[in-house]
RODREN-964133 format. One record per residue (C-alpha): residue in one letter; x, y, z. Coordinates in steps of 0.25 Angstrom, whole numbers, plus 5000, padded with zeros to 4 digits. Example, Ala and Ser with C-alpha at 12.3 -4.5 7.8 and 13.67 -1.06 7.14 Angstrom:
NODE/A/5049/4982/5031 .
NODE/S/5055/4996/5029 .
END
This chain:
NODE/X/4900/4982/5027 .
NODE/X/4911/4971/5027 .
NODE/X/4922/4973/5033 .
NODE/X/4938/4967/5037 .
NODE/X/4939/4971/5050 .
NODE/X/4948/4969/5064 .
NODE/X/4947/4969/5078 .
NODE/X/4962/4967/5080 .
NODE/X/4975/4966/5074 .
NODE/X/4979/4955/5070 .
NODE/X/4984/4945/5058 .
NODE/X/4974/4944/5046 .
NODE/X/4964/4937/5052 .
NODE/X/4959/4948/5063 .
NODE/X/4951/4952/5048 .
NODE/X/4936/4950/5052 .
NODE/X/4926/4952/5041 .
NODE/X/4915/4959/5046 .
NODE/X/4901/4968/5044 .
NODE/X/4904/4982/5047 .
NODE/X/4894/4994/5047 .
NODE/X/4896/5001/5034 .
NODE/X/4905/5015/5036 .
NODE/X/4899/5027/5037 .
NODE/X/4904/5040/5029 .
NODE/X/4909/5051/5036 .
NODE/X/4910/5065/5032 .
NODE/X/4922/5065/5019 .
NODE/X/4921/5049/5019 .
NODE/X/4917/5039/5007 .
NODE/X/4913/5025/5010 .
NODE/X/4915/5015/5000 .
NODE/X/4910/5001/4995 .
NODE/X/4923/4995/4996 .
NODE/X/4925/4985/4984 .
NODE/X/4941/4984/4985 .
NODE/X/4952/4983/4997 .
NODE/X/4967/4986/4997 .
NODE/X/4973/4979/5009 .
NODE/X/4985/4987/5013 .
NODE/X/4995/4985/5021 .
NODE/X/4991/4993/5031 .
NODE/X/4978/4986/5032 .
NODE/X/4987/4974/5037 .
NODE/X/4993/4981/5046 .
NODE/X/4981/4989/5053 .
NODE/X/4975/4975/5052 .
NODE/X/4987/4967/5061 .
NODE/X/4991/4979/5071 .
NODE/X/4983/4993/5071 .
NODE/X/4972/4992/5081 .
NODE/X/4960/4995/5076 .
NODE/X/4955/5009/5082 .
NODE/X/4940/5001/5082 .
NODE/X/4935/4987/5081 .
NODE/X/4929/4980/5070 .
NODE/X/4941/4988/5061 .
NODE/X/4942/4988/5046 .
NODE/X/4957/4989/5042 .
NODE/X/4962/4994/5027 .
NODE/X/4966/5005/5020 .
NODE/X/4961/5004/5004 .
NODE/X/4949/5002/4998 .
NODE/X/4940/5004/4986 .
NODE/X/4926/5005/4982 .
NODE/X/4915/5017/4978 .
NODE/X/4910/5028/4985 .
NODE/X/4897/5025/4992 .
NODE/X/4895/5035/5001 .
NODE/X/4901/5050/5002 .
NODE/X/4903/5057/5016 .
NODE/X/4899/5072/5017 .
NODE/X/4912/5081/5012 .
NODE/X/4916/5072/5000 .
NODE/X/4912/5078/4986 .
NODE/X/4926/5070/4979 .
NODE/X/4920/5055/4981 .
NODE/X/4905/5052/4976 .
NODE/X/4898/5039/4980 .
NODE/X/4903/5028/4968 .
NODE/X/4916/5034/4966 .
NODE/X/4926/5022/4970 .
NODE/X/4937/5026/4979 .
NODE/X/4949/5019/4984 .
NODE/X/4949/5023/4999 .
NODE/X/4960/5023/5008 .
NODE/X/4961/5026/5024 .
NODE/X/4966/5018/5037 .
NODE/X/4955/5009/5039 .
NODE/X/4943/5002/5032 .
NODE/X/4944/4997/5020 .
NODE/X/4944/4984/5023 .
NODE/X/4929/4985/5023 .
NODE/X/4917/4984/5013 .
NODE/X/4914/4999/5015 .
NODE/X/4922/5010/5018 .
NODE/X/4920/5026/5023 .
NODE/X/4934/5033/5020 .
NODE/X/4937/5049/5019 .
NODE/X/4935/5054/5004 .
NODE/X/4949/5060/5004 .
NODE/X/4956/5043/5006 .
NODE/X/4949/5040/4993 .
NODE/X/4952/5039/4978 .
NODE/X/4943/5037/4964 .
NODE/X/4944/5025/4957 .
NODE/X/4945/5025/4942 .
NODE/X/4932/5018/4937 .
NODE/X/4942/5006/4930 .
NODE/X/4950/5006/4943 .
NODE/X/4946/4991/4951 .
NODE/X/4944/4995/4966 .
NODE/X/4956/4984/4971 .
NODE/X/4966/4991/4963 .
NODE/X/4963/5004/4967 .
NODE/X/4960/5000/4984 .
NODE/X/4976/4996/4980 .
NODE/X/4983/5009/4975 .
NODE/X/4982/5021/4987 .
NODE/X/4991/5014/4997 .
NODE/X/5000/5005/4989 .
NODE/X/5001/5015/4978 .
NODE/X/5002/5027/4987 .
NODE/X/5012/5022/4997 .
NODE/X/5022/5019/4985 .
NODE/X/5022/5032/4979 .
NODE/X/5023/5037/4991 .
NODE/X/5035/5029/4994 .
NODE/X/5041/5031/4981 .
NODE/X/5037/5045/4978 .
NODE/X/5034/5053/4989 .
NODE/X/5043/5047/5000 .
NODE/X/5057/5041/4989 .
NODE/X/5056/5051/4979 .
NODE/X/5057/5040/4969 .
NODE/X/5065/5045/4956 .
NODE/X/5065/5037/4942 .
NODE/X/5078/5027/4941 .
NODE/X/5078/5025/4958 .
NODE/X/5076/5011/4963 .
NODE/X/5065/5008/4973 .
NODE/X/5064/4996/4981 .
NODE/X/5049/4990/4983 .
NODE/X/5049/4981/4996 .
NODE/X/5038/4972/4995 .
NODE/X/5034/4975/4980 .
NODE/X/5023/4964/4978 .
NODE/X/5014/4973/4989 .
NODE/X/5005/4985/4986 .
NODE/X/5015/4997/4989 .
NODE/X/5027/4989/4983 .
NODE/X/5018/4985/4970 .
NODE/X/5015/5000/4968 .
NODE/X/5028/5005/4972 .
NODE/X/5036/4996/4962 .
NODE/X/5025/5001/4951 .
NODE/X/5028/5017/4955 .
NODE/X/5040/5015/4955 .
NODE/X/5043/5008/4943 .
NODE/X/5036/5019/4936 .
NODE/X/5044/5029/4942 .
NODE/X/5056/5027/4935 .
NODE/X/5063/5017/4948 .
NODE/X/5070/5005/4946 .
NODE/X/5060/4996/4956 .
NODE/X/5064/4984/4966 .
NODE/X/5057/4976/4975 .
NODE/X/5056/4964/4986 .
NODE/X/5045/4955/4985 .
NODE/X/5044/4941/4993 .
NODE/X/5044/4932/4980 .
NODE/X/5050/4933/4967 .
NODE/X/5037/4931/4960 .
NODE/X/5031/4944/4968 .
NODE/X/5044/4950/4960 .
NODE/X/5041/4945/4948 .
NODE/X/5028/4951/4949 .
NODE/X/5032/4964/4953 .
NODE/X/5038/4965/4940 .
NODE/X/5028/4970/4932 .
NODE/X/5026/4980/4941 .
NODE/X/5038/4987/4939 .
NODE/X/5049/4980/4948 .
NODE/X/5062/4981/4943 .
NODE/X/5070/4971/4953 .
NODE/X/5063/4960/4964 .
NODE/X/5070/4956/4976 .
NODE/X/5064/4944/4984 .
NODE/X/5065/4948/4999 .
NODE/X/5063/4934/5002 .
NODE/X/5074/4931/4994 .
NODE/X/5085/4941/4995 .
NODE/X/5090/4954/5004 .
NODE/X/5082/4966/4997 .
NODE/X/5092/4977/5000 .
NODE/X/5105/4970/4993 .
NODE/X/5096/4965/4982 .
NODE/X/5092/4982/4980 .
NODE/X/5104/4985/4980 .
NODE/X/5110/4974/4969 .
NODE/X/5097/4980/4962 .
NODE/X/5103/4994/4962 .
NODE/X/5118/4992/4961 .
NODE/X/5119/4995/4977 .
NODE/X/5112/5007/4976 .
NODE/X/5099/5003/4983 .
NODE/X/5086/5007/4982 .
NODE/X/5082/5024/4980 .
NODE/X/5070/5019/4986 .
NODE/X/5063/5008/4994 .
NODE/X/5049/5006/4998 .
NODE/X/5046/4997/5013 .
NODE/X/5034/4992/5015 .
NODE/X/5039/4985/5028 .
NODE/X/5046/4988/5041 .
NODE/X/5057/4979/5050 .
NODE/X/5069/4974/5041 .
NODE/X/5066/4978/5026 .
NODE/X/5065/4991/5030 .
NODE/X/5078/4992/5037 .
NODE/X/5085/4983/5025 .
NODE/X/5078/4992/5013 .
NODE/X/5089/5005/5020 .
NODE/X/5099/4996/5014 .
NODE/X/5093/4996/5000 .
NODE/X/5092/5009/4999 .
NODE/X/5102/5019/4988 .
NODE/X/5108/5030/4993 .
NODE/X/5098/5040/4998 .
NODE/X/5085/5029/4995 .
NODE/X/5073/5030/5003 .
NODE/X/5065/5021/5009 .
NODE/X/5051/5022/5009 .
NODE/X/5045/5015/5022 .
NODE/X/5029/5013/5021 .
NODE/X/5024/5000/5029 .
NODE/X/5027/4991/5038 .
NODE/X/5020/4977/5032 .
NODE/X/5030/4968/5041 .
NODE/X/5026/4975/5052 .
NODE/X/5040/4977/5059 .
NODE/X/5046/4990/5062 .
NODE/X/5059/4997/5057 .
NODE/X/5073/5000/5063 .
NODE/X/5079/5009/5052 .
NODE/X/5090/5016/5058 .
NODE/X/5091/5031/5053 .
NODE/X/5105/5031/5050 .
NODE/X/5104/5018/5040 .
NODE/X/5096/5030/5033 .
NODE/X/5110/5039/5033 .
NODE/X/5121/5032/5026 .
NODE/X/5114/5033/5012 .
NODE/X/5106/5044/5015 .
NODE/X/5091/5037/5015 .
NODE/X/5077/5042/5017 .
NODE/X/5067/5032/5025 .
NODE/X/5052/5037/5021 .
NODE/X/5039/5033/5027 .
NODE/X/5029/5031/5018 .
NODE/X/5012/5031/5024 .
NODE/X/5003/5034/5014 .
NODE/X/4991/5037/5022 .
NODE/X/4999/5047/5032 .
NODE/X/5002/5054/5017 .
NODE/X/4989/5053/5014 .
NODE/X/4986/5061/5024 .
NODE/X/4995/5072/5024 .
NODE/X/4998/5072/5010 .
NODE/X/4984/5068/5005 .
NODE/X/4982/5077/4993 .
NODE/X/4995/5073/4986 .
NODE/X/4993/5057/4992 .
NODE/X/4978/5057/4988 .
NODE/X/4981/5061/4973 .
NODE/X/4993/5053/4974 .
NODE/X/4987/5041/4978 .
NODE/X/4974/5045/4967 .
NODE/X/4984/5045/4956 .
NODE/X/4989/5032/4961 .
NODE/X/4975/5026/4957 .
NODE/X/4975/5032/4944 .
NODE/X/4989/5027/4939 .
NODE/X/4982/5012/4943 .
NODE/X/4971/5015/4937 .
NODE/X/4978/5017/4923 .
NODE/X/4985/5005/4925 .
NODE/X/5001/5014/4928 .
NODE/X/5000/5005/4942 .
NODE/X/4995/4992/4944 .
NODE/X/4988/4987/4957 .
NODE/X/4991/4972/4958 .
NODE/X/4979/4964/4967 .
NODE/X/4986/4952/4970 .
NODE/X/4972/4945/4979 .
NODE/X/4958/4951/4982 .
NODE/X/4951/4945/4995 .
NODE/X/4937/4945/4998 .
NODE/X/4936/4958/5010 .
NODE/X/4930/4945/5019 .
NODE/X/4946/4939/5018 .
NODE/X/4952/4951/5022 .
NODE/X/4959/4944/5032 .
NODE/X/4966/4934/5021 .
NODE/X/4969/4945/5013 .
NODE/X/4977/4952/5024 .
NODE/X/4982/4939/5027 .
NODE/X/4987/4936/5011 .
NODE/X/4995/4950/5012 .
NODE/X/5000/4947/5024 .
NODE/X/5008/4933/5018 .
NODE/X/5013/4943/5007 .
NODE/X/5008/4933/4996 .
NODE/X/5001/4946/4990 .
NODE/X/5006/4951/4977 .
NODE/X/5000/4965/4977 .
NODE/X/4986/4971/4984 .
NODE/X/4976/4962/4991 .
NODE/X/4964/4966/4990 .
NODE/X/4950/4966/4999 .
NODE/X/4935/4965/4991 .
NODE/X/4924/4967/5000 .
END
């Protein structure tokens, strides 16, 4: 098979494109003919800092093909059925062995891009929004970075949810966009202080709810946006710097900090997150969510498609064909 491989962490360009042996199938595993590539955040950052346990290594979490091998144990996947797979490593690959239980059907008019892009962005915002915030119809979420995957789907979801919806973006035009998503009011970061911007938004109130996708200072800053009792939901670290949050700047207004990682609930919670994230699939499948592919690259370019996420120039998913 071909492969997007490292030896070692670094930029983009460590992504060496490669011939592999094809996977084997272990006992409650399903390897598929990958035709479709979500590129995670994660995947950047496994790419640029996690050692790879073993060397050639194949980063990624999301991908999507059909069945064409079955391990011994699994009677719910047949060879044929297409599958979105998720797991820690491997997707960034022609073929893929994964366990039976980190897969989802595909409806037959579903396209294998859209779908490789729904578990992880889709689930981590209703898991932020839901699960971790309690989100409650006429409350005000704030969507840091709402042109990504997570922000895209979170501003839909919450849109939907009865929720007055903000967000930052890096351009106006990014803004503009998110509009026929659902956003209610934009705030260019690039532009203007996020936190007194929420608050004009929201009559000083603030923000019931605020979704971070990054560490270091937008973190620290989105305490100050938050209402009375707000939570904020922290679930990545795509800047790469770390957090000082103080716990008594949590105490004055009474405010809840909430981690959100999706594979961690995956695995403790799997029954609920599994169905979750299944009917996730569906709502896009019937058109109730949208899944916007801003570019698709050639799985030989992986390393130019990292590197195009990485200039935040994406609006939207970026996708790998093999």
């Amino acid at each position: 098979m071909k492969a997007a491989v490292i030896y070692e962490n670094g930029g983009p360009e460590v992504l060496r494109y490669e011939d592999l042996p094809d996977p084997e199938c272990p006992d409650g595993c399903v390897v598929i003919d990958v035709e479709a590539i979500s590129i995670e955040g994660g995947d950047l950052l496994a790419r640029a800092g996690s050692p790879p346990p073993s060397v050639p290594h194949v980063v990624g979490y999301l991908a999507a093909g059909p069945v064409v091998e079955v391990g011994a144990g699994v009677d719910d996947r047949a060879v044929g059925d297409r599958v979105v797979a998720l797991n820690m490593a491997g997707s960034h690959a022609s073929k893929r062995a994964v366990p039976a239980i980190a897969t989802w059907p595909i409806a037959d008019d579903l396209d294998a891009a859209v779908a490789a892009c729904v578990p992880v962005a889709f689930g981590t915002a209703q898991e932020c929004l839901f699960t971790a915030a309690s989100l409650e119809p006429g409350q005000t979420v704030l969507v840091h970075a709402g042109g990504g995957g997570v922000g895209m789907a979170a501003i839909q979801l919450a849109k939907q949810a009865g929720a007055t919806v903000i967000s930052t973006a890096s351009t106006d035009e990014k803004l503009e966009r998110l509009r026929d998503f659902g956003l209610d009011h934009g705030i260019n970061y690039a532009a203007e202080g996020f936190v007194e911007r929420t608050r004009e938004r929201t009559g000083g109130r603030g923000a019931d709810v605020i979704l971070v996708p990054v560490g270091g200072r937008t973190m620290a800053d989105s305490i100050g946006a938050l209402a009375y009792r707000g939570t904020l939901a922290s679930f990545g670290v795509a800047g790469r710097a770390g957090s000082e949050v103080e716990a008594k700047e949590l105490w004055g207004q009474n405010l809840t900090l909430r981690g959100v990682y999706l594979a961690a609930a995956l695995i403790a919670e799997h029954a609920r997150v599994h169905a979750m994230i299944g009917e996730l699939l569906e709502r896009v499948a019937s058109g109730d969510l949208r899944v916007h592919v801003d570019r698709t690259f050639p799985l030989a370019e992986a390393a130019a498609a990292h590197a195009y996420i990485e200039s935040r120039q994406a609006f939207g998913r970026v996708v790998l064909t093999p």
